[in-house]
Structures are given as structure tokens and as C-alpha cells.
C-alpha positions, 0 to 999 in steps of 0.5 A, spaced: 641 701 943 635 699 942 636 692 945 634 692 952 635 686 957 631 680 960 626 684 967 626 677 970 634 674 971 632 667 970 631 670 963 637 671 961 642 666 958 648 666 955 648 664 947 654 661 943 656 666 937 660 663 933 662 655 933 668 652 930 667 644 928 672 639 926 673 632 924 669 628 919 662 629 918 656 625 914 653 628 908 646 631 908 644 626 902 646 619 907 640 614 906 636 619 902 636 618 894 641 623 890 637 629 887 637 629 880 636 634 874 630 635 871 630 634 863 633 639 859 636 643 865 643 645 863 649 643 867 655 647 867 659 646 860 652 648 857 649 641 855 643 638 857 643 632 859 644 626 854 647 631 849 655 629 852 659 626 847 660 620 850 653 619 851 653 617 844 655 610 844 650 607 849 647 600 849 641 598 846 635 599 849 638 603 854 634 610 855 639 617 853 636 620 858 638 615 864 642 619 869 649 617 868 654 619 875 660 623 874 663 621 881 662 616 887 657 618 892 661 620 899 657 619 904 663 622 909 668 627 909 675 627 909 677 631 916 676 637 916 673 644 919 668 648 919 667 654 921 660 657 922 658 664 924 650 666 924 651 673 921 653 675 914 654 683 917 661 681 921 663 681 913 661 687 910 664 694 910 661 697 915 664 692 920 672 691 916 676 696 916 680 696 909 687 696 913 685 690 916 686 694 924 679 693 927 677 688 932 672 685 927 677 684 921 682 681 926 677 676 929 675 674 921 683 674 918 684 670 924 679 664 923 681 664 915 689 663 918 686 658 923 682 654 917 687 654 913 692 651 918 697 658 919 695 659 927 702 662 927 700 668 922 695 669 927 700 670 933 705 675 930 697 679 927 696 680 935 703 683 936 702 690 933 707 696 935 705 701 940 707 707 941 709 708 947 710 715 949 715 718 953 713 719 962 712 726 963 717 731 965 718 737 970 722 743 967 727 742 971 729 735 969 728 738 962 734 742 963 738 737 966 737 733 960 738 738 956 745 740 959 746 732 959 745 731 952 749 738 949 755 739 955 756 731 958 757 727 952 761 732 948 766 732 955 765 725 956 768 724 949 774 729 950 776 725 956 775 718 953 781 722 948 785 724 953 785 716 956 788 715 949 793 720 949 795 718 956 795 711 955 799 712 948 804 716 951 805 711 957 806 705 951 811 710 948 816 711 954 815 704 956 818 702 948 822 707 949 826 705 955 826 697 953 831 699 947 834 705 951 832 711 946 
């Protein structure tokens, strides 16, 4: 309501929302030094540095306080997809619905099935069913409708009967007058 366009035309621009990016990426951390924790900052089993077990047999002259690498540093990924989106209100209440029907929850369940590669979950969530409302009638057709349904059906299933009957009675005759009964 509040937001108001550009008075100039030449001002006015289009911006990308949301990017979709795949392929393999570098990591921040290329050429520049790993960062370190600082002394007595707990990692995540609650220890500090240099009270692991296996910290106890080091070398000698070997500081307990050297960093020790738990894992390789990777400098590439391996492929992957990455999904940026500049607003963190898409995801909150106000913008999903809890039964997942309005657009917003659409586009967002959509890109978490595109992620994680199911592209066919997304397909069959944009084939809702509709309610398709019967055309407007005149009183007249209503009738014909009507008489239709309550006399045509039932006499059409007395004839199909009578075509039964005549069909099976014409059988019998014929059986009858092969063996000359």
C-alpha cells in the first residue's frame, strides 16, 4: 500500500526475486587461512581444546595447544543447488497457510521438492481438483430433466425387458421346432 512507483520511467527497473544456483561452488575460506578457535572456547562434545583423549599421547616438544584438523579442508563442493531467497517473511505463518493451498506455500513446498530432486511431487501438487459447477438451467429444462430422469429411465428399462422376453421367447420357438415339439 505504501509503496509508490518510480515518477521517472527510466527508473524503473525489473529486480530478480529469488535465484536458483547449481553446479559446484568454491568455498569462502580458498586462499584465505581456516579460522581457529580461541583457547578454552568449547567445541561441540563440550571439551576444550587439547583435553581429547587422544591428545594425550603427543609427541614430545609438541605444544597440547596446536590445532589439530579433524577433516581435510575442501576447497570445492560437490555439485549441488542452492537456493537463495532475499526475504525470510515468505516463510513465516503470516505468508503459509497450515494446509499448504496458498500460493506462497505452493512456491515454497515446490522448491524443497525441486532441491531434493522430486520435480514430479511438484507436478501432481499443481493438479488440485476443482469444483466444476453444473451451467445454469431455465425452469423449463429443469422439467424436461426431471421427467427424463423419474419416467424415461424406468420405461427404457421396461422395454430393454420386453426385448428379453421377445428374444427368449423367439429362442424357445426356434428350439421348439428343430426337435418338432
Amino acid at each position: 500500500m505504501f509503496i509508490t512507483p518510480p515518477e521517472k520511467k527510466e527508473e524503473m527497473k525489473s529486480y530478480d526475486l529469488a535465484y536458483l544456483l547449481s553446479g559446484t561452488f568454491t568455498s569462502y575460506f580458498k586462499g584465505k587461512p581456516l579460522p581457529e578457535k580461541e583457547l578454552g572456547e568449547k567445541d561441540i562434545t563440550g571439551e576444550t581444546k587439547g583435553e581429547k583423549a587422544g591428545d594425550k599421547a603427543k609427541m614430545p616438544g609438541e605444544s597440547p595447544l596446536a590445532p589439530v584438523a579433524s577433516r581435510p579442508f575442501l576447497e570445492t563442493s560437490k555439485p549441488a543447488k542452492l537456493f537463495v531467497l532475499p526475504c525470510s517473511q515468505m516463510l513465516e505463518d503470516n505468508m503459509l497457510d497450515p494446509e499448504g493451498q496458498s500460493t506462497n506455500a505452493t512456491f515454497i513446498l515446490n522448491i524443497i521438492d525441486h532441491l531434493n530432486g522430486e520435480d514430479a511431487v511438484a507436478v501432481l501438487r499443481s493438479k488440485q481438483q476443482t469444483i466444476n459447477p453444473i451451467a445454469r438451467t431455465t425452469p423449463f429444462d429443469r422439467g424436461v430433466i426431471k421427467a427424463v430422469n423419474i419416467i424415461g429411465l424406468p420405461v427404457l428399462v421396461i422395454l430393454f425387458g420386453f426385448g428379453v422376453f421377445i428374444k427368449r421367447r423367439a429362442r424357445k420357438k426356434k428350439i421348439a421346432n428343430r426337435f418338432n415339439i
